[in-house]
Backbone as CSV, one residue per row, in Angstrom:
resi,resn,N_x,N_y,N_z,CA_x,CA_y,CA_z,C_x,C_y,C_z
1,UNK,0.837,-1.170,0.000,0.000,0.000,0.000,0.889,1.243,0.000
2,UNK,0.436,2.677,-0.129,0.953,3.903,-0.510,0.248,4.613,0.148
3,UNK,1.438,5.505,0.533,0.547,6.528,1.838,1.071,7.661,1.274
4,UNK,-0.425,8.847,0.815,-0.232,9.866,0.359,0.054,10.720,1.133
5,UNK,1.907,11.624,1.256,1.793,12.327,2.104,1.492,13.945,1.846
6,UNK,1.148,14.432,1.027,0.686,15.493,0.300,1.940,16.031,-1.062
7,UNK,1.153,16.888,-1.337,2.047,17.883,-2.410,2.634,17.015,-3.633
8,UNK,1.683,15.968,-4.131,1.935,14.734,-4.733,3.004,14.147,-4.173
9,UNK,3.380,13.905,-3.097,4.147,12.654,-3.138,3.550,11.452,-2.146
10,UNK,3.874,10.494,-2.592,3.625,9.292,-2.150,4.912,8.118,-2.066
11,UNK,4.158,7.256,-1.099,5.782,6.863,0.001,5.164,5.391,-0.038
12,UNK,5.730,4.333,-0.095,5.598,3.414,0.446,5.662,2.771,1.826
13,UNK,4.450,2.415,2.212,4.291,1.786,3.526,5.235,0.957,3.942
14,UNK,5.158,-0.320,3.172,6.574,-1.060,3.951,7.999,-0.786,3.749
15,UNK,8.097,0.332,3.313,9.287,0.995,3.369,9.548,2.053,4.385
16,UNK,8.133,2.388,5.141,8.448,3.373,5.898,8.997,2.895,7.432
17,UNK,9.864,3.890,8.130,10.202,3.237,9.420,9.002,4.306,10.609
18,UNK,8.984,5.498,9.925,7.767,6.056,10.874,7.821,7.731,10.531
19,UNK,6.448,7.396,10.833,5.920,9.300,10.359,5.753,10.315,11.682
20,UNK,6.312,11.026,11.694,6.853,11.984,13.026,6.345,13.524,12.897
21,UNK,5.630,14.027,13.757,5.105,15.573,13.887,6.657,16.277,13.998
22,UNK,7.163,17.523,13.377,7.977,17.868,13.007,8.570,18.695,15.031
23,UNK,7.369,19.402,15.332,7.803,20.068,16.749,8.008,18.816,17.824
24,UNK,7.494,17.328,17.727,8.330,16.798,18.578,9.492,15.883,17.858
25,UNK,10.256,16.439,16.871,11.241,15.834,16.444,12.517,16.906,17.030
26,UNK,11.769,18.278,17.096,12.780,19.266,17.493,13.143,19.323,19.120
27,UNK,12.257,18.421,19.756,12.149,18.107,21.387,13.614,17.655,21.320
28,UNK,14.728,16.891,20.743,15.453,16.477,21.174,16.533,16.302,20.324
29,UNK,17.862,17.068,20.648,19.221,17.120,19.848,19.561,15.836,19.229
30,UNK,19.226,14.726,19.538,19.420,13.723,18.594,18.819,13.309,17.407
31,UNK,17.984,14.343,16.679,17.036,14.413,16.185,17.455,15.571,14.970
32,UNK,18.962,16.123,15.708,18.932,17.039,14.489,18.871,17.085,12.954
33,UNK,19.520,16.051,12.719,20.244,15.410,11.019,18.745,15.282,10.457
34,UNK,17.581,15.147,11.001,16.503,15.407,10.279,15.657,16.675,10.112
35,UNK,16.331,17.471,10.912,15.998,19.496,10.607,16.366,20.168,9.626
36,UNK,17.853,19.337,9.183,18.233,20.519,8.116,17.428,20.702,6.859
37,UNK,16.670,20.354,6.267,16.168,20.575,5.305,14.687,21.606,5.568
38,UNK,14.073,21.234,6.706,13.148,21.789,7.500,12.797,23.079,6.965
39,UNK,11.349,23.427,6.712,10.912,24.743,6.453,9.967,25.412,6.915
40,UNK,9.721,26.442,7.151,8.793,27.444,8.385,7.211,26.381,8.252
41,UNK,6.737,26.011,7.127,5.474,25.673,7.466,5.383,23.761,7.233
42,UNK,6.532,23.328,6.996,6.350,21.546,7.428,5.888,21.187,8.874
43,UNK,5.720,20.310,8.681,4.892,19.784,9.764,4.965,18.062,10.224
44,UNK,5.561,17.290,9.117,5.869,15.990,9.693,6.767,15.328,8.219
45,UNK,7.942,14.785,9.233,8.894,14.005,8.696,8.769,12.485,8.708
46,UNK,9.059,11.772,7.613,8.739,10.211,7.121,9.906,9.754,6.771
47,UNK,10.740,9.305,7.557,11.789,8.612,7.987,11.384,6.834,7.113
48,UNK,12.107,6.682,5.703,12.325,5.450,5.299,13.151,4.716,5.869
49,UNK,13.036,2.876,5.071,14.334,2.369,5.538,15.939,2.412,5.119
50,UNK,15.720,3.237,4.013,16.842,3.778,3.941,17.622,4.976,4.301
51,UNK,17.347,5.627,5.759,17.026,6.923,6.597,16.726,8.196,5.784
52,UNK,16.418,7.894,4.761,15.593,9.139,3.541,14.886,9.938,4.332
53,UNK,14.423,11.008,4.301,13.241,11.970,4.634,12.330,12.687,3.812
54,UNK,11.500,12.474,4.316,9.991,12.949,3.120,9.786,13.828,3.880
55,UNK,9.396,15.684,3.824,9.016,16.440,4.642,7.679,16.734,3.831
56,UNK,6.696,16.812,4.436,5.474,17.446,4.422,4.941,18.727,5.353
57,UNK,4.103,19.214,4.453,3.198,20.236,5.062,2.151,19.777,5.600
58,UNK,1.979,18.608,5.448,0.486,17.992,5.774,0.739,17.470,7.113
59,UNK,-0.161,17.744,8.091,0.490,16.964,9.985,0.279,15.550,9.468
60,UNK,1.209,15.123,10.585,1.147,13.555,10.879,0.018,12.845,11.103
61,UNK,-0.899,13.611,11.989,-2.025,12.697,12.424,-2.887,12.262,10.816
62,UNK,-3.091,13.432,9.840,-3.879,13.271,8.886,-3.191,12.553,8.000
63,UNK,-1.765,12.379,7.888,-1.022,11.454,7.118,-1.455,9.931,7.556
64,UNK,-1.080,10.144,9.044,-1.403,8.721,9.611,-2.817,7.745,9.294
65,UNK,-3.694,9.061,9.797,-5.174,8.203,9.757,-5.503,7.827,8.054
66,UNK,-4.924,8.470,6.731,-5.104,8.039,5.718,-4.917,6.276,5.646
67,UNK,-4.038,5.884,6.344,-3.516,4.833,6.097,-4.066,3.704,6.813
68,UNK,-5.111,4.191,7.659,-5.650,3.596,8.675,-6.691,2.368,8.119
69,UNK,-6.977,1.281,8.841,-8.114,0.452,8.406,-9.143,0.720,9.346
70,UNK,-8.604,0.721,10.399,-8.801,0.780,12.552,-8.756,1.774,12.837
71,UNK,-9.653,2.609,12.749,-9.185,4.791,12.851,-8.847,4.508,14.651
72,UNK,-9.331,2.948,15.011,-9.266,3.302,16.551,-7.939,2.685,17.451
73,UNK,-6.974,2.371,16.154,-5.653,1.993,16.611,-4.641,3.668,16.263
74,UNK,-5.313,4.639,16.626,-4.391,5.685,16.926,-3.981,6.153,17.843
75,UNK,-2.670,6.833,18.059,-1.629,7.160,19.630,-3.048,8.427,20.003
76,UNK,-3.419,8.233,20.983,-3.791,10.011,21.411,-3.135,10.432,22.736
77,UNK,-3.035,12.185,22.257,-2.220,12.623,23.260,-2.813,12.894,24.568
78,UNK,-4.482,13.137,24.639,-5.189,13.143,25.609,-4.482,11.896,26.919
79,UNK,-4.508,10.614,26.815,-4.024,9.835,27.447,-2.565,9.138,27.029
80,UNK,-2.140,9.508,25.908,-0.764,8.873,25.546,-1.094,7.166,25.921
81,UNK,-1.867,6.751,25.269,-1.813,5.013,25.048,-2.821,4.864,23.343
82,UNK,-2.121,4.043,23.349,-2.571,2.990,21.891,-4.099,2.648,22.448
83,UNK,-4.844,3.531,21.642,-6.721,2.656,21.813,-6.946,1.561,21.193
């Protein structure tokens, strides 16, 4: 399957290692090597298995739930657990 992450591009699922909201990627200096490309209005980075980066304008959550079968296997931040 193919997960549209906006601005025509599209990514392959089992290639992806994980789709990340861009302000908690900046939470933590180990995290930098995926900023530099970074621009005032992105919003979530898609880390392949080949440590590639896909930056989007589109947030994570709406990237995420595209891909969804189970809208009710999503992280929420209200309680921070897997529903």
């Amino acid at each position: 399957m193919y997960i549209h992450a906006g601005n025509r591009i599209i990514v392959s699922d089992r290639k992806t290692i994980g789709i990340f909201n861009v302000e908690s990627i900046k939470l933590s200096d180990d995290n930098e090597r995926y900023l530099n490309n970074i621009k005032e209005n992105d919003k979530t980075i898609i880390v392949d298995e080949y440590d590639h980066c896909i930056i989007s304008n589109v947030s994570s959550y709406t990237i995420i739930s595209r891909t969804l079968i189970d809208s009710k296997k999503v992280w929420s931040k209200e309680n921070d657990n897997i529903l």
